[in-house]
C-alpha positions in Angstrom: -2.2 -26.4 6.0 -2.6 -25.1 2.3 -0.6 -22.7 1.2 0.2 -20.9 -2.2 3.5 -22.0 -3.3 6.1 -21.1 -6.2 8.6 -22.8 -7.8 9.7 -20.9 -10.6 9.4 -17.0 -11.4 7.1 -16.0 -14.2 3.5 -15.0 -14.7 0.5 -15.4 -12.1 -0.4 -19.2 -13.1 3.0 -20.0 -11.4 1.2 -19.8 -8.3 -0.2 -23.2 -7.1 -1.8 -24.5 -3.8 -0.4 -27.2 -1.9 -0.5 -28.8 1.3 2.5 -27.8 3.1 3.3 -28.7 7.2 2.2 -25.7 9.6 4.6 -23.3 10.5 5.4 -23.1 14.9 6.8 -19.6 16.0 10.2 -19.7 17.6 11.8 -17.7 20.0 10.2 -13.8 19.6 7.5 -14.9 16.7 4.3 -15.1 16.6 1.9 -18.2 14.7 -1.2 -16.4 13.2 -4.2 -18.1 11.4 -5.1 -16.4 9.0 -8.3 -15.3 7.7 -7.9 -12.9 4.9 -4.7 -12.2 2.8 -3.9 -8.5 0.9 -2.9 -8.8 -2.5 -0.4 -5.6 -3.5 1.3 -4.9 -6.5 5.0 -5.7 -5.0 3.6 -9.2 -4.6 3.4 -9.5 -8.3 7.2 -7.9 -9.4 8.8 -10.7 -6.4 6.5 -13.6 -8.3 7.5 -12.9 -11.7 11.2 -12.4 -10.7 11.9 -8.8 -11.6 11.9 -7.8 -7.9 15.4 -6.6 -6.9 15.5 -9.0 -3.8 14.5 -12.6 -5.0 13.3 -15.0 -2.5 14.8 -18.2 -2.0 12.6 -21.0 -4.4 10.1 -22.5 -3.4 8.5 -20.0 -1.4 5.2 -18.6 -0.1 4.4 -15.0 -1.2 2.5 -12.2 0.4 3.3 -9.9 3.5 0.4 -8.7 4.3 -3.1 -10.3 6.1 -5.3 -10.4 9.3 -6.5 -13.3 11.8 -5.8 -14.6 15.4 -2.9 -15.1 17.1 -2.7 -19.3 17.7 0.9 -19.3 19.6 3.8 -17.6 20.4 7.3 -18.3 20.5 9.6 -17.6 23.9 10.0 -14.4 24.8 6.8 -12.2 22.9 5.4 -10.2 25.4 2.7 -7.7 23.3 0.4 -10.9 22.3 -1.2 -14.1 23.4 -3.2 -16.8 21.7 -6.9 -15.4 20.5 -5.6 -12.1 19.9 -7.5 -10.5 16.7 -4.2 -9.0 14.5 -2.9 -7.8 11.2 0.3 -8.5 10.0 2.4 -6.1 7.8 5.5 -8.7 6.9 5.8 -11.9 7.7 8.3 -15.2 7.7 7.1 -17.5 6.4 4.8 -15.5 3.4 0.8 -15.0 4.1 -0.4 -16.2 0.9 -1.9 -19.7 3.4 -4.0 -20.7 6.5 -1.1 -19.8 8.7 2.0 -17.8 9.4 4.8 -17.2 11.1 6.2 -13.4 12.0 8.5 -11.6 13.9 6.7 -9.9 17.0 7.7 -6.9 15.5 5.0 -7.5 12.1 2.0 -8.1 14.2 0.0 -5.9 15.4 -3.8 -5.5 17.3 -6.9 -5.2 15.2 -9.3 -2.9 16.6 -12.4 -4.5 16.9 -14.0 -2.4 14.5 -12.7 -3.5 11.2 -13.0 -7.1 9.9 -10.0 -9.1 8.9 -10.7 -8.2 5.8 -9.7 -4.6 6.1 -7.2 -5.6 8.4 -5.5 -7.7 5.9 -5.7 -4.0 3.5 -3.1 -1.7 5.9 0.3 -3.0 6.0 1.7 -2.2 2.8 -0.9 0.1 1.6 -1.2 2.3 4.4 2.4 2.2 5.5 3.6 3.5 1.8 0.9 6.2 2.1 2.3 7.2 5.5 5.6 6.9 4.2 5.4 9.4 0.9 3.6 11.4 2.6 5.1 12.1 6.5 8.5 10.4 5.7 9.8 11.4 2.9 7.4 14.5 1.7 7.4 16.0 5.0 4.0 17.6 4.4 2.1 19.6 6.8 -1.1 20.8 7.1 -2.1 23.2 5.1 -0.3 21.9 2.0 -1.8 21.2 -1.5 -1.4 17.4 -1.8 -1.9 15.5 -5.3 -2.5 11.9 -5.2 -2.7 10.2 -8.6 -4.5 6.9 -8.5 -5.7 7.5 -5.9 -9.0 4.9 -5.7 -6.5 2.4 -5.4 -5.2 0.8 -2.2 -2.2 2.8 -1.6 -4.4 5.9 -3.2 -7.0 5.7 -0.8 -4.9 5.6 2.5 -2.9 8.5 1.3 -6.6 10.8 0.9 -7.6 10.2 4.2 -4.4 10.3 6.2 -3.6 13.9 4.1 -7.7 14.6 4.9 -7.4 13.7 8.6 -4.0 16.1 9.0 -5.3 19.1 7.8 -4.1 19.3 4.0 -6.0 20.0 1.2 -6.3 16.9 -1.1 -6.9 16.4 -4.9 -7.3 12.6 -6.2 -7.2 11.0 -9.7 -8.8 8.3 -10.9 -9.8 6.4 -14.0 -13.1 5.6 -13.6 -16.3 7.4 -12.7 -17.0 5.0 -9.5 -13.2 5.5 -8.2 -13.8 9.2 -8.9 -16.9 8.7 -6.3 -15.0 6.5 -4.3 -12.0 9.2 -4.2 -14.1 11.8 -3.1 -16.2 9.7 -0.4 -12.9 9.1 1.3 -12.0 12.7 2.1 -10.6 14.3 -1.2 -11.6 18.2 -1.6 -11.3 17.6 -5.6 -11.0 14.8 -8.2 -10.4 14.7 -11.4 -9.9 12.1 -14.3 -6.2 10.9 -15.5 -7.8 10.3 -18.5 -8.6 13.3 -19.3 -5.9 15.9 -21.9 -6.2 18.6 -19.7 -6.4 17.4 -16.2 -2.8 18.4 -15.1 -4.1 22.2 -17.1 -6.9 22.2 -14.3 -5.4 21.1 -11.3 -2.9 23.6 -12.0 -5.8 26.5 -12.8 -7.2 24.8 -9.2 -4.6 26.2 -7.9 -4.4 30.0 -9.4 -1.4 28.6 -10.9 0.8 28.2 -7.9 0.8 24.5 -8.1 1.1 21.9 -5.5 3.2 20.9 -2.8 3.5 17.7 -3.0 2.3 14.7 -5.4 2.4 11.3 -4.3 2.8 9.1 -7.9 2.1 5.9 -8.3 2.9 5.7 -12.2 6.0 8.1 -12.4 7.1 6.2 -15.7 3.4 8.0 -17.5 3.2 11.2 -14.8 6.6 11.9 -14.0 7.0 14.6 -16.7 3.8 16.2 -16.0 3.8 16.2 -12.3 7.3 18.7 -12.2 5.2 21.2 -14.2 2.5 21.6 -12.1 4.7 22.0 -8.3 4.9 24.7 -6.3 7.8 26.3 -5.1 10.2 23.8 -3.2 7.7 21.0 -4.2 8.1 17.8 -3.6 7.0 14.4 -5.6 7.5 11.0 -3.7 7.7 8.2 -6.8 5.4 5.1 -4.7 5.3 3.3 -8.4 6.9 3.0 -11.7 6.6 0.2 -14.4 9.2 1.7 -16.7 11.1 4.5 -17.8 10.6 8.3 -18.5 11.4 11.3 -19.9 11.8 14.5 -17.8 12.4 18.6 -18.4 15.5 18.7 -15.3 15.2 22.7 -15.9 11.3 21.9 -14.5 12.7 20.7 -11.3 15.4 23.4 -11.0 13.4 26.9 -11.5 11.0 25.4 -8.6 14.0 24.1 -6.1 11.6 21.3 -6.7 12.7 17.5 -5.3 12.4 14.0 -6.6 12.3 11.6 -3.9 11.9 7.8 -4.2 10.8 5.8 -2.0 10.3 1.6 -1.3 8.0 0.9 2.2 11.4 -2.1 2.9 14.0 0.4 3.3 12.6 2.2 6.2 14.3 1.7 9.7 12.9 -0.3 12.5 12.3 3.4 14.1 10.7 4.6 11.2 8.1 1.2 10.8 7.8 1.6 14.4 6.6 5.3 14.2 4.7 4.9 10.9 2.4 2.1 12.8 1.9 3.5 16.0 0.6 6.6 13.9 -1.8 4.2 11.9 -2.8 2.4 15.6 -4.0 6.0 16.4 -6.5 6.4 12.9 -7.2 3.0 13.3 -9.0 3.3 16.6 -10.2 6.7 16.3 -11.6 6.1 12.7 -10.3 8.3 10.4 -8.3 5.8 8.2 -10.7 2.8 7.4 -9.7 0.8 4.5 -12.3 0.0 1.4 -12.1 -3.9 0.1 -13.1 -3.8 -3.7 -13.3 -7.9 -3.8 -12.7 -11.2 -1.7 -11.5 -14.0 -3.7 -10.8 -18.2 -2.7 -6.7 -18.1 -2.4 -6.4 -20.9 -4.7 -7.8 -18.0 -7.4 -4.5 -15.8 -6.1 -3.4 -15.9 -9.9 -6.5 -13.9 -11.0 -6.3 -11.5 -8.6 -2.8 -11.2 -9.5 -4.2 -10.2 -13.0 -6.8 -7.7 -11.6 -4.5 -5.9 -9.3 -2.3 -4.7 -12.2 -5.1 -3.4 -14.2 -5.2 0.4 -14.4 -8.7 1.0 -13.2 -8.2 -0.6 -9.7 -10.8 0.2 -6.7 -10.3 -0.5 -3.4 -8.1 -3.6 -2.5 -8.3 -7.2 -3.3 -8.3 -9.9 -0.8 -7.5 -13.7 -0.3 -10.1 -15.7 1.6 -8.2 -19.2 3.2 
């Protein structure tokens, strides 16, 4: 099968296809071919080596995509051949034709999204659910701030606040994520461009602030976002690409919390909960995920380029 392969750490180009031996599923795993691939952002830190957990060289990157079940390994109950799946983690890396996961990674695709979208929920949609349910603990009713939020991540966070009840403000960089943004549920969007933005959420707000901001750049919001919370606010870093300043005495006169948060450290109950949850949106349509562009996956290196650009749009994909 063909597979993308690295050899080295370093920039995007360090990605190369190559024919590599198909994977078979042992005991409790699952063989999927694979028909689309998601491209996230973590995909990019493990390929140029500044990841905390480096991968064993050579490897095949990726953890997320969507196809059909082509065998399974003694013992896997939940699936059999033909099965239409996503996966959210994988073995043997999803960045190729075919993959290998544990049971556990794979899960049914309702019929009503194409792989595409499939390949668009695990780490996007599991992060969202995450910040916000796991680690925000936010509740309906709740003021919810999502900054970037036309992005992959950004976009399952507006509607799984939208679908429980909260009311939800987005930002974006451009006027057609703005759009985008508000098409998917937001109440009010504004531009992160713009001086004064945080000045008008906040006046939004009659000056009470939010609950709870989900941040996907804490190393440029950070700051900003602690002077704009409510009372016993909460921001949930999903992001950061370098360091920041902060006021402490912002966080402290609001009882306010800084919680971090990486979609790997949660517990098998937690993954378990967070996608039975997304199972449920899935199928009854509130959470639908928005594909910006498909790509060849021998062009994985560009759309390693595109996905770190700061005006990102829906989520980019990796055709087989």
């Amino acid at each position: 099968m063909k597979a993308i392969r690295i050899h080295e750490f370093g920039n995007p180009e360090v990605m190369k296809i190559e024919e590599i031996p198909d994977p078979k599923p042992g005991a409790g795993q699952v063989a999927v071919r694979i028909y689309a691939v998601g491209v996230n952002p973590v995909d990019t830190y493990i390929r140029s080596g500044l990841y905390p957990l480096k991968p064993e060289l050579p490897f095949t990157p990726g953890m997320d995509a969507a196809g059909v079940v082509e065998a399974v390994g003694d013992g896997v109950k939940k699936f059999n051949p033909g099965d239409r799946v996503y996966i959210a983690g994988t073995i043997s890396g999803s960045y190729a034709e075919k993959a290998v996961c544990k049971e556990s990674q794979v899960h049914q695709l309702p019929q009503k999204l194409s792989f595409e979208q499939g390949a668009a929920i695990g780490v996007p949609y599991g992060a969202a659910y995450r910040a916000l349910f796991q680690r925000a603990k936010a509740i309906p009713g709740e003021v919810v701030l999502i900054h970037g939020a036309s992005g992959g991540v950004g976009i399952a966070a507006v509607q799984l606040a939208r679908a429980a009840g909260m009311h939800v403000i987005g930002t974006a960089g451009t006027e057609k994520g703005r759009l985008l943004v508000r098409e998917q549920g937001a109440h009010h969007v504004f531009d992160h461009h713009a001086s004064d933005h945080m000045e008008e959420i906040l006046k939004l707000t009659d000056g009470r602030g939010v609950d709870v901001v989900l941040e996907i750049l804490a190393n440029v919001n950070l700051g900003k976002d602690l002077g704009i919370l409510a009372q016993d606010g909460r921001v949930v870093i999903i992001g950061s690409r370098g360091t920041v300043e902060i006021d402490p005495r912002e966080a402290m006169r609001r009882d306010a919390v800084i919680l971090g948060m990486v979609l790997m450290n949660a517990t098998e109950s937690e993954i378990f909960s967070i996608y039975s949850a997304l199972a449920a949106g899935l199928e009854n349509g509130t959470l639908s995920p928005v594909i910006a562009k498909e790509l060849p996956l021998q062009e994985a290196a560009r759309a390693h380029h595109e996905i770190m650009e700061s005006n990102s749009f829906g989520k980019i994909v990796l055709q087989p």
